[in-house]
MARFIZA-835821 format. One record per residue (C-alpha): x, y, z; residue number from 1; chain. Coordinates in Angstrom, 2 decimals. Example, Ala and Ser with C-alpha at 12.3 -4.5 7.8 and 13.67 -1.06 7.14 Angstrom:
// MARFIZA-835821
<<12.30, -4.50, 7.80>, 1, 'A'>;
<<13.67, -1.06, 7.14>, 2, 'A'>;
END
This chain:
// MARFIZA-835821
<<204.94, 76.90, 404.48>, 1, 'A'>;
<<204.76, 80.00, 406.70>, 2, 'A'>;
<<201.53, 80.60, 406.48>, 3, 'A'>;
<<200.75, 76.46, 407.41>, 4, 'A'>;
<<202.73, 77.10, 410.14>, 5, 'A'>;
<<201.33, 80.00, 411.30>, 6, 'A'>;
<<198.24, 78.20, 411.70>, 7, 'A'>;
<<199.07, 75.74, 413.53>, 8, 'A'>;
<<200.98, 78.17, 415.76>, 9, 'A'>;
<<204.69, 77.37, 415.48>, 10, 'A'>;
<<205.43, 81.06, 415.19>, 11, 'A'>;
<<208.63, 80.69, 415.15>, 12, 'A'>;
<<208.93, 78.23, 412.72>, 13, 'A'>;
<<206.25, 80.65, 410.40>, 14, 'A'>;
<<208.44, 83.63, 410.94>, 15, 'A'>;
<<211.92, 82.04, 409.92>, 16, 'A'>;
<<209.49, 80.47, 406.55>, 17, 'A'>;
<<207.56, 83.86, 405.72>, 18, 'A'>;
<<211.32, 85.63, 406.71>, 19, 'A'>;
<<212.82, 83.23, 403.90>, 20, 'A'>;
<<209.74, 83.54, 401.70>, 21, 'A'>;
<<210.07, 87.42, 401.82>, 22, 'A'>;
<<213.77, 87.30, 400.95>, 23, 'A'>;
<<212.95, 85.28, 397.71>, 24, 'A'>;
<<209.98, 87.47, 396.65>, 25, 'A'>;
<<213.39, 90.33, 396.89>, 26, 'A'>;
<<215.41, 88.75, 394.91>, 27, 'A'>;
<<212.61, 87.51, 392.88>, 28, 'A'>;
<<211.29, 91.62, 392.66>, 29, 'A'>;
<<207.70, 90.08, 393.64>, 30, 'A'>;
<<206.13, 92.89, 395.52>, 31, 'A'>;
<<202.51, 91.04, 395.69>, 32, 'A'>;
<<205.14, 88.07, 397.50>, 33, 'A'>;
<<206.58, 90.39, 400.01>, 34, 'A'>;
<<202.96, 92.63, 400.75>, 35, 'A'>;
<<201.41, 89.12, 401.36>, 36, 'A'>;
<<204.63, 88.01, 403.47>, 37, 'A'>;
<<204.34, 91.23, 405.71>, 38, 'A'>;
<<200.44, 90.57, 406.54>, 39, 'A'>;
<<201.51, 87.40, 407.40>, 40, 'A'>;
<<203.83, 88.50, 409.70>, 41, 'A'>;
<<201.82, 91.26, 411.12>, 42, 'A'>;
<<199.27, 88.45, 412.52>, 43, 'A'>;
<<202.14, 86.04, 413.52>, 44, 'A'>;
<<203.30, 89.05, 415.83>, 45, 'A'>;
<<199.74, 90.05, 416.80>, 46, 'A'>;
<<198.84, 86.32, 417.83>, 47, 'A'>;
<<202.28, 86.26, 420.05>, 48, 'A'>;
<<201.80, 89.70, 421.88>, 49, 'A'>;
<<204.08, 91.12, 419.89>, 50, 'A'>;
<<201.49, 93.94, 419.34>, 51, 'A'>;
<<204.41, 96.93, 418.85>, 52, 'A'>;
<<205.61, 95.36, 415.89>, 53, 'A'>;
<<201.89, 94.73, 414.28>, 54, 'A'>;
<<201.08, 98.37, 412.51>, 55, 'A'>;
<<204.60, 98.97, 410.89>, 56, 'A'>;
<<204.32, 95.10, 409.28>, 57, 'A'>;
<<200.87, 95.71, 408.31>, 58, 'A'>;
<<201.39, 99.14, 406.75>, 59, 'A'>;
<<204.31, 98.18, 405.31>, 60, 'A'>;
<<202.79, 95.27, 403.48>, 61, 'A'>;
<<199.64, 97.43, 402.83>, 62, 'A'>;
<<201.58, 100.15, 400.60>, 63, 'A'>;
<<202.96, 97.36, 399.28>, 64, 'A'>;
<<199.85, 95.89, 398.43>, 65, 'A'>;
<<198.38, 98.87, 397.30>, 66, 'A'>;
<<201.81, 99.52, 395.37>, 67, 'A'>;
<<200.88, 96.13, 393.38>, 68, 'A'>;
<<197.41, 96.44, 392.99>, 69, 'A'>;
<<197.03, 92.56, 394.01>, 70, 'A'>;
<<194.16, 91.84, 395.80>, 71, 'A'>;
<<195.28, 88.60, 397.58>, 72, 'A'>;
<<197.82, 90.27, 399.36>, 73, 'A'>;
<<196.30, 93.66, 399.71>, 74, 'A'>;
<<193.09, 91.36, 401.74>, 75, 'A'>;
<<195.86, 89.17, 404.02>, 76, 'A'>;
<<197.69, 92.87, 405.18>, 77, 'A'>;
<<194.34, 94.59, 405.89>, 78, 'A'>;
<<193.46, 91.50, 407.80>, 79, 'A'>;
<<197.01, 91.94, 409.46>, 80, 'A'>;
<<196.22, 95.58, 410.53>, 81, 'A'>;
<<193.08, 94.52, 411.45>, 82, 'A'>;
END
């Protein structure tokens, strides 16, 4: 749902989703969940000027990523920092 949103630009709506989505891969202990939530993020801020809050939510997801070893989410955080 977040990431829907997030392209159709309701940011606000796809940060309270991938927000919620992150939360569950917590509780869930899904690390790939919460790398790929964080990229997600990272471009959600990016695409809003929010550019201060891009490279923590990118590297964050990235060692996360990395952390995993999952490639989908390791791809969507690198985009994010990109």
């Amino acid at each position: 749902l977040g990431l829907l949103l997030l392209w159709q630009d309701d940011h606000g709506a796809a940060r309270d989703a991938l927000h919620a989505a992150a939360a569950l891969a917590e509780e869930y202990d899904d690390p790939g969940g919460r790398a790929w939530c964080a990229g997600n993020l990272a471009i959600s801020h990016f695409m809003l000027g929010d550019v201060d809050d891009v490279v923590p939510l990118a590297e964050r997801g990235l060692e996360m990523a990395r952390a995993t070893g999952e490639v989908m989410p390791l791809r969507r955080t690198t985009c994010g920092l990109g």
